[in-house]
N, C-alpha and C positions, 0 to 999 in steps of 0.2 A: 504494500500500500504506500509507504513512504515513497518508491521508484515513482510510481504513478503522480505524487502532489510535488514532486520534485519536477518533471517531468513539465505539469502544469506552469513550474512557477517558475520554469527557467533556474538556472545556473546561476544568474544574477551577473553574468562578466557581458548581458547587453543588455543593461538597463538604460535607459533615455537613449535610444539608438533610434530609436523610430521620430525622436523631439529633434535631434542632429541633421535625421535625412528629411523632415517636413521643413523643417528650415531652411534647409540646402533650395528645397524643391521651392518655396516661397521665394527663395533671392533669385533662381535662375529665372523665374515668372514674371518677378520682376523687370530684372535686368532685360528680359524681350520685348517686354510690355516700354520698356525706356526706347532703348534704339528702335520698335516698331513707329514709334510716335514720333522719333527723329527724325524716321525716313517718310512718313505721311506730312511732316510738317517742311521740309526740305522740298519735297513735290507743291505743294502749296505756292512756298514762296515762288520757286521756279517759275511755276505757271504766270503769277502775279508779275514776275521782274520781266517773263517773254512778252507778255501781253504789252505791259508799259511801254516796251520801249518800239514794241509796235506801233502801237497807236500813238508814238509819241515820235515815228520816223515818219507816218503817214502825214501828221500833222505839218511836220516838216517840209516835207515834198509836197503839199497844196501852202504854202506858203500861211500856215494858221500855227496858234501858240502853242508850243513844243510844252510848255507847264501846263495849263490848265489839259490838251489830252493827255497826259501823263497821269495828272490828281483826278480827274475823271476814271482811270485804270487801277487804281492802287484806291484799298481800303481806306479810310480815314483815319485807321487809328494808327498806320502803317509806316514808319519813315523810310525818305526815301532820298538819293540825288539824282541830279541828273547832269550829265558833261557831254559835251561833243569834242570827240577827237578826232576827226576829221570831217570834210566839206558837208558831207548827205549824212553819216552817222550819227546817231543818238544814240546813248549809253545809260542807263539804268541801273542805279543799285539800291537795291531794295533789302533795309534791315528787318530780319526775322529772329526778333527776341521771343521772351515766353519760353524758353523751352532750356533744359539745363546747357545746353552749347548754343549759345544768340551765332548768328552767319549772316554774313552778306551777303548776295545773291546778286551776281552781276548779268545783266544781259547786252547785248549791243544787235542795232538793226543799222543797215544801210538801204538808204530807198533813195532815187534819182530823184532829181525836183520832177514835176511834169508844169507844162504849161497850160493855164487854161483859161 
């Protein structure tokens, strides 16, 4: 009888082993749950910095305000620059805080003037 409630009650050399590996498994859940949310938030901005500087090269090229289409493309709460390094080019960088690594997010469009 004693083999048997021995048997039951463990050895005792892996007691809190099961509190070691939920832990483990809670930090690596975590840890995915961080970089998923980095790389969802990194696509975000991407999107927002192509767009800007789209619609802020199109602007360009009809001869209308390179600023106001930009702040019309980018969120409000959003910061953002804008530079032109060369003749038709517009450049866009767009800061994506909120999240434990803040990044810039730089895009650049070139568009021809057109005449119209």
């Amino acid at each position: 009888m004693s083999g048997l409630v021995e048997r039951v009650r463990g050895t005792g050399d892996d007691r809190g082993s099961s509190a070691i590996e939920a832990l483990a498994a809670i930090l690596m859940i975590g840890t995915i749950l961080l970089v998923v949310m980095q790389v969802v938030w990194f696509m975000i901005g991407s999107g927002i910095a192509t767009q800007a500087a789209r619609d802020g090269a199109r602007a360009q090229s009809l001869g209308r305000s390179v600023p106001a289409a930009v702040a019309r493309s980018v969120p409000d709460d959003t910061e953002y620059r804008i530079s032109y390094p060369a003749g038709d080019t517009v450049r866009v960088t767009v800061r994506m805080g909120g999240t434990l690594f803040p990044m810039d997010l730089q895009r650049q469009v070139a568009m021809p003037r057109t005449d119209s």
